[in-house]
Each structure stands twice: as C-alpha cells, then as structure tokens.
C-alpha positions as a printed Julia matrix, in Angstrom:
477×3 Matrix{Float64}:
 -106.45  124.28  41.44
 -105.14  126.24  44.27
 -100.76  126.68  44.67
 -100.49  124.01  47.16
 -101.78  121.38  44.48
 -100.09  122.57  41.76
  -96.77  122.5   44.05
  -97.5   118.63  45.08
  -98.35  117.56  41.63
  -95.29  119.37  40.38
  -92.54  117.68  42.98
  -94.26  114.42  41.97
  -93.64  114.91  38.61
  -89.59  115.55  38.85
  -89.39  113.19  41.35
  -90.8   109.94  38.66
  -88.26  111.86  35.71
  -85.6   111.38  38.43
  -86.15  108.13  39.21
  -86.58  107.47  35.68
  -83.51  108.62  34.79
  -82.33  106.98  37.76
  -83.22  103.63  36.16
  -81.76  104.08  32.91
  -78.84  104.88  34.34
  -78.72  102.29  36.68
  -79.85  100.0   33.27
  -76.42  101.56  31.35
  -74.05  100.74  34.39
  -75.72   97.25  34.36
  -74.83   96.61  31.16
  -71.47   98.33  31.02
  -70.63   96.09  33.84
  -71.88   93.11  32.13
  -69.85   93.97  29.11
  -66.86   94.55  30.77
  -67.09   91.26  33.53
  -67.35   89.54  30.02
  -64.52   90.98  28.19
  -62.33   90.69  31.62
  -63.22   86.44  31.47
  -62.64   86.7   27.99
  -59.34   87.9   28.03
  -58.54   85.76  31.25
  -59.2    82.49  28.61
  -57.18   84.19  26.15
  -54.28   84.46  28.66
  -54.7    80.99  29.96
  -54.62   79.47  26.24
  -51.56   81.95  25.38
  -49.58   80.86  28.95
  -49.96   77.19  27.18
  -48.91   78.15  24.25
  -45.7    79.65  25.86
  -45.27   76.93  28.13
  -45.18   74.28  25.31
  -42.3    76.75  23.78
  -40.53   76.5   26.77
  -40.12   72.88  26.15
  -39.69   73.25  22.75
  -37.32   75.73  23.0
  -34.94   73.63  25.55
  -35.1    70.55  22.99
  -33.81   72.65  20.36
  -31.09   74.43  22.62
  -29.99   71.0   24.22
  -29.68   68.93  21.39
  -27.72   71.22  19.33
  -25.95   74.21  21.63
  -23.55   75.55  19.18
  -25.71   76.28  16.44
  -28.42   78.22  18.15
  -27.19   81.79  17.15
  -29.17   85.04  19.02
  -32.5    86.59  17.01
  -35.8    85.61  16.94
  -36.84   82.23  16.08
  -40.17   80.43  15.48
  -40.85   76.57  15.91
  -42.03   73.84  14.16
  -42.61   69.89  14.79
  -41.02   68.03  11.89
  -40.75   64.61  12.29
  -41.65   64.43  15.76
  -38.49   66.72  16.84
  -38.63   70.64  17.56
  -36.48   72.75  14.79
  -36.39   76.56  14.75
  -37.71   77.85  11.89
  -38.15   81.68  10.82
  -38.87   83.89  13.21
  -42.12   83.31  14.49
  -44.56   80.53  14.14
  -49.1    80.77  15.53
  -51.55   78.85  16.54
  -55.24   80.72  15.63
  -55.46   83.68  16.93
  -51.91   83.25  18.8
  -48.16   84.65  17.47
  -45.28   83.02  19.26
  -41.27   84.3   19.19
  -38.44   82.8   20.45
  -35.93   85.49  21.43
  -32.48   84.35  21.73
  -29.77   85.84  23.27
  -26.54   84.4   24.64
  -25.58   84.89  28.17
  -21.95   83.33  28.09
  -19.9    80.85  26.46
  -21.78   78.37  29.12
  -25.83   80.02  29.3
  -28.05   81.3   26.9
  -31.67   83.03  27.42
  -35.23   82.48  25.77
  -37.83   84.84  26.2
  -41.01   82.88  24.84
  -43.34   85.65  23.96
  -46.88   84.57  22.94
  -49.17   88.22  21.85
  -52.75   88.23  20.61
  -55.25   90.87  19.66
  -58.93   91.32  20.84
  -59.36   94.56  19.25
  -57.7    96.67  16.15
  -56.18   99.11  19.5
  -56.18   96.32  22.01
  -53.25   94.08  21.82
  -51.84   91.56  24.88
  -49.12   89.15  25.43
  -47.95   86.75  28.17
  -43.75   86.42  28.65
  -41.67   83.47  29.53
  -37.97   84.22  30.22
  -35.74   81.0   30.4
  -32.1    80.42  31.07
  -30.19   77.93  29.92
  -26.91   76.15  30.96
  -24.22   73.82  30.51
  -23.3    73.43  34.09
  -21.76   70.09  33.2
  -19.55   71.12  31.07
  -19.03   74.16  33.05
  -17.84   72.22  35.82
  -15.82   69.42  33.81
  -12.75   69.02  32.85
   -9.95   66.26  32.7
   -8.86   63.45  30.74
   -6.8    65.41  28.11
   -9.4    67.8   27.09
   -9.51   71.25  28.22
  -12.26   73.07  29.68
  -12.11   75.54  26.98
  -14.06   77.99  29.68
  -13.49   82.19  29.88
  -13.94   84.18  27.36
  -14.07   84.16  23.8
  -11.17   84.1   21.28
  -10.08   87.6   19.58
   -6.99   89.12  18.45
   -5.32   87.84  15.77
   -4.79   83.98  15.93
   -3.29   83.64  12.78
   -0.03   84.85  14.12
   -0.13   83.5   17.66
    3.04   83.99  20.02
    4.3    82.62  22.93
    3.07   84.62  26.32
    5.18   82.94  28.93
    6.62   79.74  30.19
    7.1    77.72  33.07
    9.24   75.12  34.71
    8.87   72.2   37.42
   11.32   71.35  39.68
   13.67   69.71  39.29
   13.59   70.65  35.28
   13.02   68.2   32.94
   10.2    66.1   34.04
    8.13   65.51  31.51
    4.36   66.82  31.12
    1.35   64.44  31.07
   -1.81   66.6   31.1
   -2.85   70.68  32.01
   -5.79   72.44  33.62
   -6.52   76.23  33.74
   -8.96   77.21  37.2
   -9.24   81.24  37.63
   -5.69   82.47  37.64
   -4.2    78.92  38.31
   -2.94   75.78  35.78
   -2.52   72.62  37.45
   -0.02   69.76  35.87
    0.13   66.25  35.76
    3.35   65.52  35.31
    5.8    62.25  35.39
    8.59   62.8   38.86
   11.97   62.25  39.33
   12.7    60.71  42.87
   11.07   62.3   45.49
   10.08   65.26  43.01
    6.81   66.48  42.94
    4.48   64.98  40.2
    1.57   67.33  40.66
    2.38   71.37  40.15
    0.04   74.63  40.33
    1.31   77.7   38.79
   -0.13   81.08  39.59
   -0.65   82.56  35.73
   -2.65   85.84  37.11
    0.63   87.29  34.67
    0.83   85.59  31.9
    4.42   86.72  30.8
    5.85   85.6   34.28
    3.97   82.41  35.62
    4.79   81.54  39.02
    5.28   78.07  40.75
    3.03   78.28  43.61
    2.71   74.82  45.24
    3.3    70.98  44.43
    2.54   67.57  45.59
    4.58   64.26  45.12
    1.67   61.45  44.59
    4.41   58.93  44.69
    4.17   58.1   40.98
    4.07   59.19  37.35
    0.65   60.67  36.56
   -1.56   60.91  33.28
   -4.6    63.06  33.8
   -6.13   65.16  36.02
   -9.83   67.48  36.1
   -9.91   70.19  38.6
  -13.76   71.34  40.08
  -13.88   73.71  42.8
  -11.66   73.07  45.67
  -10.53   69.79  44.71
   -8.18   67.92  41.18
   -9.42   64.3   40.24
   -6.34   62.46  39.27
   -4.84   58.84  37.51
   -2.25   57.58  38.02
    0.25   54.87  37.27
    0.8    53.2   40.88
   -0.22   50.28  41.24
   -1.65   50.83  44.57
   -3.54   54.39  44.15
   -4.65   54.35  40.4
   -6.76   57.5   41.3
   -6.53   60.21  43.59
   -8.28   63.51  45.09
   -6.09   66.28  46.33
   -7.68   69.23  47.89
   -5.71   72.3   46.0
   -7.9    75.4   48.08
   -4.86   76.05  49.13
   -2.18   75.97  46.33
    0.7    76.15  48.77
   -0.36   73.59  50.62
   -1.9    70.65  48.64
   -3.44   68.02  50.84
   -4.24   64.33  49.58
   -7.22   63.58  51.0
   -8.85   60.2   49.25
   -7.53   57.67  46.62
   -8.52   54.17  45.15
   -6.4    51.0   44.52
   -8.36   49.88  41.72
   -8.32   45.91  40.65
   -5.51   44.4   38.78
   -2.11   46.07  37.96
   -3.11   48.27  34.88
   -2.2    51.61  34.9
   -4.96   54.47  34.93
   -4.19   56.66  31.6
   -7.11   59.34  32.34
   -9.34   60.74  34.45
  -12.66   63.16  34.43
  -15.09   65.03  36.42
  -18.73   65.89  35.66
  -20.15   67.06  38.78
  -21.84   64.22  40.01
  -19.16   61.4   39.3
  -15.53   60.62  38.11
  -14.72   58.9   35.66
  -11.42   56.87  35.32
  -10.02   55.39  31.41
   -7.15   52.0   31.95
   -4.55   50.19  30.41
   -6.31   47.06  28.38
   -6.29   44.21  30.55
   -7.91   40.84  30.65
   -8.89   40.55  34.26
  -10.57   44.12  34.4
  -12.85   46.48  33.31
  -11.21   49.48  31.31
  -13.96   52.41  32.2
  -14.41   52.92  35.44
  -17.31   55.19  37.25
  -16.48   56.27  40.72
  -18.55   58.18  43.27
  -16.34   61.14  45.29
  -19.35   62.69  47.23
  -16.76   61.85  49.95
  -13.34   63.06  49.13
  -11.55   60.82  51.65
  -13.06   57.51  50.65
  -13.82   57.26  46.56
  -15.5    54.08  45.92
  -15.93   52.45  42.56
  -19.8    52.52  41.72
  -19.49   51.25  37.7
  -17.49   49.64  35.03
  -17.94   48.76  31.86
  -15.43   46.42  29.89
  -14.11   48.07  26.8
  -12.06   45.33  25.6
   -8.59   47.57  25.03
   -7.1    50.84  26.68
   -9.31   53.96  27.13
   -6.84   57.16  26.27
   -9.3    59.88  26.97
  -13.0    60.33  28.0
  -15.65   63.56  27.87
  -18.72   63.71  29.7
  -21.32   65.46  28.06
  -24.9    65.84  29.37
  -25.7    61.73  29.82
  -23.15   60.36  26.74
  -19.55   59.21  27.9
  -17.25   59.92  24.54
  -14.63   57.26  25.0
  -10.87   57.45  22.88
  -10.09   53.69  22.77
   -7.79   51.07  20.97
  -10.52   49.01  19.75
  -10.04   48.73  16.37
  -13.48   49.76  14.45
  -14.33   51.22  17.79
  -11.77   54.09  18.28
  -14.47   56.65  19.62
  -17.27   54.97  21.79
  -20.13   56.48  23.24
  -21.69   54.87  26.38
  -25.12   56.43  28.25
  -23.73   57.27  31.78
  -27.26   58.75  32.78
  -26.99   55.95  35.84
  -23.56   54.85  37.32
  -23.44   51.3   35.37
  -23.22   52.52  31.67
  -24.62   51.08  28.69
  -23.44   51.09  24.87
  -25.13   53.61  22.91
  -22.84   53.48  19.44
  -19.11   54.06  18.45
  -17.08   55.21  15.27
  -14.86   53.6   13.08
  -11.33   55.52  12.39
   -9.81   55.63   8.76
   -8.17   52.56   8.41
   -4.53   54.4    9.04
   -5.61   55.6   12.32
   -7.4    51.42  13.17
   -7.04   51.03  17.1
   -5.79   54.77  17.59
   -8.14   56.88  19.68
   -6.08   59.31  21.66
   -8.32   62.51  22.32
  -11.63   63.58  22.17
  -13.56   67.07  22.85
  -17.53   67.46  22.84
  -18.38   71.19  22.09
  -22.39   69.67  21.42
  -23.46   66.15  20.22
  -23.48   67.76  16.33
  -19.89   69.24  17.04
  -17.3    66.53  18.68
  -13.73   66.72  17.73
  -11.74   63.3   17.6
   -8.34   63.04  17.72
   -6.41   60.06  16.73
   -2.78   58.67  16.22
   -2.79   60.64  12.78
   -6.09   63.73  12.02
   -8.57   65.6   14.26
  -12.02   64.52  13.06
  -15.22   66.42  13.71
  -18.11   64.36  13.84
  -22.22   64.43  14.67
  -23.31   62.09  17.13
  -26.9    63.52  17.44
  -27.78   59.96  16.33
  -25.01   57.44  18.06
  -26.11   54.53  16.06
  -25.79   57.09  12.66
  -22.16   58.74  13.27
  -21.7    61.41  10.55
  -18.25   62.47   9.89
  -18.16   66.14   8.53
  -14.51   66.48   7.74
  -10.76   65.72   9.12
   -7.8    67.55   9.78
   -3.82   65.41   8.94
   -1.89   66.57  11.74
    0.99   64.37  11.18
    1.56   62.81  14.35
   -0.66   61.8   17.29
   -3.18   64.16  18.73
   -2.47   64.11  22.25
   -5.37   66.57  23.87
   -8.15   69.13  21.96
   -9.45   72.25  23.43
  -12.41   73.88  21.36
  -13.21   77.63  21.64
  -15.43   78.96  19.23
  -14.61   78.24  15.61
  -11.06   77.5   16.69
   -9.71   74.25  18.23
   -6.21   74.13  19.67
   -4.43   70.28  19.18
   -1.39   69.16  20.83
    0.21   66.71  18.43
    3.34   64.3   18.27
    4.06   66.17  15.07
    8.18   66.57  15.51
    7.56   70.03  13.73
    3.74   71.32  14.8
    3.53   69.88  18.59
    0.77   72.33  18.96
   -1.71   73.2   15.88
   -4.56   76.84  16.21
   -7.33   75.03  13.8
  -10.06   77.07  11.87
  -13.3    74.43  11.88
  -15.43   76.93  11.21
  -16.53   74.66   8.11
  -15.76   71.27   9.3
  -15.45   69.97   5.61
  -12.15   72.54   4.9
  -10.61   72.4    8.22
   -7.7    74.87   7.94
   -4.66   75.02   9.95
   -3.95   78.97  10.82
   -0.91   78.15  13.04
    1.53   76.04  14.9
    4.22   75.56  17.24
    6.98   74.05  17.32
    8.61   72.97  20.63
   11.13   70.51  21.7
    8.94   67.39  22.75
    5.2    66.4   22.0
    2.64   68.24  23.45
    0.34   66.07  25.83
   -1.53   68.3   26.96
   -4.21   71.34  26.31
   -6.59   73.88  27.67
   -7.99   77.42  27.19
   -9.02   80.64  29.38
   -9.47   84.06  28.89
   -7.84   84.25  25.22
   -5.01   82.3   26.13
   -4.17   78.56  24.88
   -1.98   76.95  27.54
   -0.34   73.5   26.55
    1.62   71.36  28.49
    5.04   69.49  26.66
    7.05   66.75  27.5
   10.26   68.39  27.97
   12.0    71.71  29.86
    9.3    74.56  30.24
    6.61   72.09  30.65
    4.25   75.23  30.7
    3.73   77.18  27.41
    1.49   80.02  27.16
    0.19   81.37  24.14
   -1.79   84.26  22.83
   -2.91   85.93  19.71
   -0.86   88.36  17.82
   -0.53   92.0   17.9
C-alpha cells in the first residue's frame, strides 16, 4: 500500500467517526429537545388548570368578603363550599396536585386586598405558582351618607375613648336654632338645622381646627330641615315645606351655596330623611294615607330630580341606609320597626323586617349598616345589633338601654357613637365589640337631645338641639 492510499483510507475513516459522532449528537439534542418541548406543554397545562383554580378563588374570595366585610380579618385563609356558600377556612385549602391561599390584607377602612396564590410542584427542586391580586371596595358606602347616620369614614379610632372630651364647638346664626342632622366631608360638617325667620337653615363649618370651628357659609331653604347626605360637590336634603320636600344644593363652594334642583313631592307630608348611594336618593315621609312613605329619586341631573320609585310603608320612615342592594328602613310600623327592601332596581321590593321589643312597638328612629351580619338599630328606647345575612331569618345578637330615643348611630370599628333623648347621656361612646355585652364606655351630657351623628379622622361630631349646635369630641389624653 503506497502513502497516498493509506492517507485516503485514513481521512475516510475520521471523516465516518465524525459524522458518527455527528449523529449521536444530533440524536441527544433531538431528544433533549423533545424532552424539554414536552415538559414546556406540560407545565403550560399545569398553569392553565392552576389560573382556574385561582380564578374560581377570586369569586370565592369576593362572596366571602361581600357578604360579611367586618369579619374578614388580614392572614392567610383557605376556602371551602359548605352548604353551597364559600366560608374561609384555615389557611389554605388543594385540589390534586394544586395548594391555594388567600392572602388578606386590609387597604382602608373602605378596601381590602386578596392575593389568590395557587403553587404546584413538578419536581422535588422545581416549584411554580400563578398570582391573582384583587381589590376590594365599599364604594357605596364610601360615597353615602345621610338620613341620620354618619358616614363613619377617615381613619380608625385610637386614643383613649373611655375618657372622651369635648374638642370644640360651634354656633349658627342667629343662636339657638335647633339641630336636625350632621355630616363630616374633608375638613367641612354640614347641618341641617330648623331657621328662625329669614335665618339660614343649612350651615357648613370649616373644622380643619378642631378646637376653633369656623362658620364658613349658609343657605336659607325656606324651611325647617331634617336630613341631609353630602357626595362630592353636592348635599341631598328633606325638608318640611310643603312645596320642596327635597332639595340639592351645590356646596363646592362653601361660601357660596347655590340651590340648584328640588322636588315638590305628592301630598302635604313632611320629608323626615334623606340619603345618597351614588346612583340614587332616597327620601323617608311622614305616614300618610294618600302617599307612598319611601321614595327613590334619580339626581343624575341636579337641577331637575325626578321621582323614579316608591314603595308604601304604611307609617313614617325616620331613617334609611343603603347598603350594597338592601334599603334598611327605621319605621313606625309596629312589628315592622326595621324593614329591609331590595333597591337593586328603582321600584323596591320587600325582602324582610324586624320586630322591636314590645317597649320600643312602632319606634324605629335610627339605623347604621357596618355589613349585613353587623347592623345597629336604634329605637325610641336601646341600640340593637342585629344579622340580616338572611332577611327573612333576623338574628338579634344583643341590645344596648339607652334611656331615651336614639336619634342617629355612627359605627367605627368596635365602637358606635349614639345620640340619644337621654336628659342625662344625649350622646353615648358604645363598646360592641361583643354584641351580646354591649358596654357603655362614655357619655355626654348636653343641654338638649342630640339628633344628630357622624365620625372622621378620630373625632365624633354630633349635632344638638340647642346653643352650640356643633359639638366636637375626641379621645382622652
């Protein structure tokens, strides 16, 4: 074999265990490839199954928050079905190969957030998740106020409340007239009050200082007024004329209130409250035989209010709260006293109602909804708190003698402040932190009744039928 041949047959030779090894690599890439395009739809199944998963906690999660707002406290929750309703329970709950957590945290007296975190492993070192954050709101009640109840917005209590004291005060002019309802906006409080002459029967204070509120701006409506709700630029008001039952004054400009819509409602009866929910107001009357005593209107246009709603309650309606679809109504219908009508459309329906003790029989005067398991009842003699998760099934958890008739209720946390008829305790700090042992922590007493109540920023601001219709008042030292 001569050196050319034995150089040919040589290149051949490296050149087949290159290609060789050419192939088998080509053969390990292949299947490396193949192995990981199936692991990559693998976990793209797993993902799609987990986003599911999540989703359906989303839904879960808002049924839970929705139906019962105050109890929902931060941590991580898991779900369960029970009795075809959604309930939190421990702090995580599966589904094969799936782990779900609910992760609560609050937001703000009026949001809360839900990250629904669904995690899975594919391997003992390989472990994924998909995240859903939610928020959640009470814009309603955000935006609502009126009727008697306060808003109850800003932000939580602290300091001590056992030994409240008096802030500041404020007076109307001319002094004297007496106080029908309150509403605290930012750094202003708004009055309803009754006028004297030409007075003014509407009055914004600037309470930006607390110790020194200042009169900033009135508005004579030509008549005694009841209630009022205040949402953004304009206040909602009833009245007792018999020719402008309700009213909308634009207050963007305290110094310079304009009237800009009202409504002679049917018959004579006076209107005794008012509220706003964002989408519609709501008016409460006199009893009368010729009318309807709960009234919806529609105010999408501030100069022209037009009734859209009624239902007939069959006696006076003292106070109303709007919460979520559910009217809570404070009537005189004896066996009736608080009764809850679905608003969800503007001609409301019946849903349920509960009966008073038999002392307080035809005496529904105020009522506050902190949640449909936490609504506080006032009546001529006790705050109530009550459950209305079910409004055919009202469960009373406990009551409060007060002594005199509770005018208005603002709820803050575990505390709710009362405004009472009580000669000696026109304005009682309440601990309902266990709704069975309600216990009184503090009072005031002042020289008329207190009609009206509301709270912002750590402050309880009550309006009184007599000089200083403005009281503010603060925890102790």
């Amino acid at each position: 074999m001569n050196m050319a041949e034995s150089h040919g047959k040589g290149q051949i030779l490296i050149e087949a265990l290159i290609g060789m090894a050419l192939l088998a690599l080509g053969m390990g890439v292949g299947a490396l490839l193949i192995f990981g395009g199936s692991r990559t739809l693998s976990d793209r199944a797993h993902a799609s199954r987990a986003r599911l998963f999540a989703e359906e906690g989303v839904s879960a999660t808002r049924s839970v928050i929705e139906r019962d707002w105050e109890s929902v406290s931060p941590g991580e929750h898991g779900l369960a079905l029970i009795a075809g309703e959604w309930q939190f329970a421990g702090t995580s709950d599966t589904n094969g190969m799936f782990t779900r957590v609910v992760v609560v945290s609050s937001s703000g007296l009026y949001e809360k957030e839900a990250r629904i975190r669904v995690s899975w492993s594919v391997a003992a070192d390989r472990k994924l998740f998909v995240e859903m954050p939610t928020l959640f709101s009470r814009w309603k009640e955000a935006v609502a106020s009126g009727g008697g109840p306060g808003s109850g917005e800003g932000s939580p209590l602290s300091g001590d409340w056992t030994r409240p004291k008096t802030i500041g005060t404020g007076d109307v002019i001319p002094s004297g007239r007496k106080g029908a309802d309150i509403v605290l906006r930012g750094t202003y409080a708004y009055l309803a009050t009754t006028r004297t002459g030409s007075s003014d029967s509407f009055t914004v204070f600037d309470v930006a200082n607390p110790a020194s509120p200042a009169r900033v701006g009135g508005y004579d409506t030509g008549d005694d007024l009841t209630s009022l709700a205040v949402a953004s630029r304009y206040a909602y008001v009833s009245s007792v004329s018999n020719s402008k039952e309700f009213l909308i004054l634009d207050v963007s400009l305290p110094s310079g209130i304009v009237e800009t819509g009202s409504l002679n409602l049917s018959g004579a009866e006076d209107a005794l409250t008012a509220y706003y929910d964002g989408r519609y107001a709501y008016v409460g009357r006199q009893a009368g035989a010729a009318i309807d005593e709960f009234v919806v209107l529609n105010v999408s246009n501030p100069s022209s209010p037009s009734v859209v709603g009624s239902f007939d309650v069959g006696a006076s309606v003292r106070d109303i709260y709007v919460l979520e679809d559910t009217a809570y109504l404070a009537t005189d219908v004896s066996g009736k006293e608080l009764m809850l009508l679905d608003v969800s459309s503007p001609t409301p329906s019946y849903l349920g109602s509960f009966s008073a003790p038999l002392g307080d029989a035809g005496a529904g005067r105020s009522v506050f909804a902190q949640s449909k398991t936490r609504v506080f009842f006032g009546t001529s003699e006790r705050v109530i708190v009550l459950n209305t998760a079910s409004s055919s099934n009202i469960i009373s958890y406990g009551s409060f003698s007060t002594g005199g008739s509770v005018n208005d209720l603002a709820a803050v946390g575990r505390y709710v402040f009362a405004v009472t008829s009580n000669s000696n305790s026109e304005l009682f700090v309440l601990d309902v932190s266990s709704p069975a042992s309600i216990v009184e922590i503090s009072s005031f007493n002042y020289p008329q009744d207190g009609v009206g109540v509301d709270y912002e920023n750590n402050r309880a601001y009550a309006a009184v039928r007599s000089n200083d219709v403005l009281r503010i008042v603060g925890p102790g030292d």
